[in-house]
C-alpha positions as CSV (number, residue, x, y, z in Angstrom):
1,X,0.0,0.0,0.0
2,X,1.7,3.4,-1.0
3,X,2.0,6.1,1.4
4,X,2.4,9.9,1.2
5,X,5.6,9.5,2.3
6,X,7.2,7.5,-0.8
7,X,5.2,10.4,-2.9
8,X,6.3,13.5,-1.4
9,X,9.1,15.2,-3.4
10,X,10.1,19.0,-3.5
11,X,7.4,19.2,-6.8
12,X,4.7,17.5,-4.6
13,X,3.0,18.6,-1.7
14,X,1.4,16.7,1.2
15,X,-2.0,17.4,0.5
16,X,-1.2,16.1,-3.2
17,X,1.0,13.4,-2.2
18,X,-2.0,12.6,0.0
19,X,-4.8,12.5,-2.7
20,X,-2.5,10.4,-5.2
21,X,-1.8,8.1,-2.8
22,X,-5.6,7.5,-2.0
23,X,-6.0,7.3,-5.6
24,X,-3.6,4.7,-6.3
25,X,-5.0,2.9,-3.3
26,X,-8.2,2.4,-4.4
27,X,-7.5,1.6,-8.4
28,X,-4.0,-0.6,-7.7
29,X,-5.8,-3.8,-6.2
30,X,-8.6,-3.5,-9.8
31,X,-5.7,-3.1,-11.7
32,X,-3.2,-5.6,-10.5
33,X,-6.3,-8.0,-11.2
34,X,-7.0,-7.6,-14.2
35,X,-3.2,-8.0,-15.0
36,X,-3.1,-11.4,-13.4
37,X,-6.4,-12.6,-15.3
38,X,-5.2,-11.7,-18.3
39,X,-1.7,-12.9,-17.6
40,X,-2.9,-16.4,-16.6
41,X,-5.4,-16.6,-20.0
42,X,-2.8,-15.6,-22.0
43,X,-0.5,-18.2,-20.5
44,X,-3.0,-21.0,-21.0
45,X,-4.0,-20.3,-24.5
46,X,-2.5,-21.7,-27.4
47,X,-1.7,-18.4,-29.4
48,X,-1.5,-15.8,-26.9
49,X,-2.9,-12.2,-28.6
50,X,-0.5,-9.8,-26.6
51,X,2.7,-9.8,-25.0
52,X,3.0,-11.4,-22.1
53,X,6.7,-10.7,-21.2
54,X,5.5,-7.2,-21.4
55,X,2.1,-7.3,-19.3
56,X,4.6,-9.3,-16.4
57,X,6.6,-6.5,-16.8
58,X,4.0,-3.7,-16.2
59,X,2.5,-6.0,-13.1
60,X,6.4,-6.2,-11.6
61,X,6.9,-2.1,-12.0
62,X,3.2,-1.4,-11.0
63,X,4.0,-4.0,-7.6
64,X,7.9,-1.6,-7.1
65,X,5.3,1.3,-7.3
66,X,2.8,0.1,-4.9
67,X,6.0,-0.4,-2.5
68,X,7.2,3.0,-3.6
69,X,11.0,1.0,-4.3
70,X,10.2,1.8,-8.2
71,X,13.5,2.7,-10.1
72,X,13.2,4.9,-13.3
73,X,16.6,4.1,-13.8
74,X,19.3,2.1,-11.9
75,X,21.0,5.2,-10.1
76,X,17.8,6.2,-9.0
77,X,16.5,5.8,-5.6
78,X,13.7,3.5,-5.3
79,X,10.5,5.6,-5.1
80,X,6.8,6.3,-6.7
81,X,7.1,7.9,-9.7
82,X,4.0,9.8,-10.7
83,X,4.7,10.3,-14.3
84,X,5.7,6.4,-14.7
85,X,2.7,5.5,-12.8
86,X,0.6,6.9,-15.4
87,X,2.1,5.5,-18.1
88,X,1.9,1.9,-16.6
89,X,-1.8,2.7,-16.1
90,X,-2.1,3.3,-19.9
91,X,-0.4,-0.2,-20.4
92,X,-3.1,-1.8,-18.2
93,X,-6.0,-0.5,-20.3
Protein backbone atom coordinates (compact mmCIF):
# COMPACT_ATOMS: atom_id res chain seq x y z
CA UNK A 1 0.00 0.00 0.00
CA UNK A 2 1.68 3.45 -1.02
CA UNK A 3 2.01 6.10 1.44
CA UNK A 4 2.41 9.95 1.17
CA UNK A 5 5.64 9.50 2.25
CA UNK A 6 7.15 7.51 -0.77
CA UNK A 7 5.18 10.37 -2.90
CA UNK A 8 6.29 13.53 -1.42
CA UNK A 9 9.08 15.24 -3.38
CA UNK A 10 10.09 19.03 -3.53
CA UNK A 11 7.43 19.17 -6.84
CA UNK A 12 4.72 17.55 -4.62
CA UNK A 13 3.04 18.63 -1.70
CA UNK A 14 1.44 16.70 1.24
CA UNK A 15 -1.97 17.38 0.48
CA UNK A 16 -1.20 16.15 -3.24
CA UNK A 17 1.02 13.38 -2.18
CA UNK A 18 -2.02 12.55 -0.02
CA UNK A 19 -4.77 12.52 -2.66
CA UNK A 20 -2.55 10.39 -5.20
CA UNK A 21 -1.81 8.10 -2.81
CA UNK A 22 -5.61 7.46 -1.96
CA UNK A 23 -5.97 7.33 -5.61
CA UNK A 24 -3.60 4.73 -6.34
CA UNK A 25 -4.97 2.90 -3.30
CA UNK A 26 -8.20 2.36 -4.38
CA UNK A 27 -7.47 1.63 -8.41
CA UNK A 28 -3.99 -0.60 -7.74
CA UNK A 29 -5.85 -3.77 -6.18
CA UNK A 30 -8.59 -3.55 -9.80
CA UNK A 31 -5.74 -3.14 -11.70
CA UNK A 32 -3.17 -5.56 -10.46
CA UNK A 33 -6.34 -8.00 -11.15
CA UNK A 34 -6.99 -7.58 -14.20
CA UNK A 35 -3.15 -7.96 -14.99
CA UNK A 36 -3.10 -11.44 -13.39
CA UNK A 37 -6.39 -12.59 -15.34
CA UNK A 38 -5.18 -11.67 -18.31
CA UNK A 39 -1.72 -12.93 -17.55
CA UNK A 40 -2.90 -16.35 -16.65
CA UNK A 41 -5.37 -16.58 -19.95
CA UNK A 42 -2.81 -15.56 -22.02
CA UNK A 43 -0.50 -18.23 -20.47
CA UNK A 44 -3.03 -21.02 -20.97
CA UNK A 45 -4.02 -20.25 -24.53
CA UNK A 46 -2.46 -21.74 -27.40
CA UNK A 47 -1.73 -18.39 -29.39
CA UNK A 48 -1.48 -15.83 -26.92
CA UNK A 49 -2.94 -12.15 -28.56
CA UNK A 50 -0.46 -9.84 -26.60
CA UNK A 51 2.72 -9.83 -25.03
CA UNK A 52 2.97 -11.37 -22.12
CA UNK A 53 6.65 -10.74 -21.24
CA UNK A 54 5.46 -7.17 -21.37
CA UNK A 55 2.14 -7.30 -19.34
CA UNK A 56 4.58 -9.33 -16.37
CA UNK A 57 6.56 -6.49 -16.77
CA UNK A 58 4.02 -3.72 -16.22
CA UNK A 59 2.46 -5.99 -13.14
CA UNK A 60 6.40 -6.18 -11.55
CA UNK A 61 6.91 -2.09 -11.96
CA UNK A 62 3.17 -1.42 -10.97
CA UNK A 63 3.98 -3.97 -7.64
CA UNK A 64 7.87 -1.63 -7.07
CA UNK A 65 5.27 1.34 -7.26
CA UNK A 66 2.83 0.08 -4.90
CA UNK A 67 5.99 -0.40 -2.54
CA UNK A 68 7.17 3.02 -3.56
CA UNK A 69 10.96 0.99 -4.35
CA UNK A 70 10.22 1.82 -8.25
CA UNK A 71 13.53 2.65 -10.05
CA UNK A 72 13.17 4.87 -13.29
CA UNK A 73 16.65 4.06 -13.79
CA UNK A 74 19.27 2.05 -11.87
CA UNK A 75 21.05 5.25 -10.13
CA UNK A 76 17.76 6.23 -8.96
CA UNK A 77 16.49 5.80 -5.60
CA UNK A 78 13.71 3.46 -5.29
CA UNK A 79 10.52 5.60 -5.13
CA UNK A 80 6.78 6.28 -6.71
CA UNK A 81 7.08 7.85 -9.69
CA UNK A 82 4.05 9.77 -10.68
CA UNK A 83 4.65 10.30 -14.33
CA UNK A 84 5.71 6.43 -14.72
CA UNK A 85 2.72 5.49 -12.79
CA UNK A 86 0.63 6.90 -15.43
CA UNK A 87 2.14 5.48 -18.09
CA UNK A 88 1.86 1.88 -16.55
CA UNK A 89 -1.80 2.66 -16.07
CA UNK A 90 -2.05 3.29 -19.92
CA UNK A 91 -0.42 -0.19 -20.41
CA UNK A 92 -3.08 -1.80 -18.23
CA UNK A 93 -6.00 -0.52 -20.33
Amino acid sequence: MLSTDSITTRFIEQNQAQRIADRWNAAYPAMRSILDDVIKAQRAAERPTVDVARLERVRREMGQQDRGTFKACTRSPGAFSVSHAFSQVRRVW
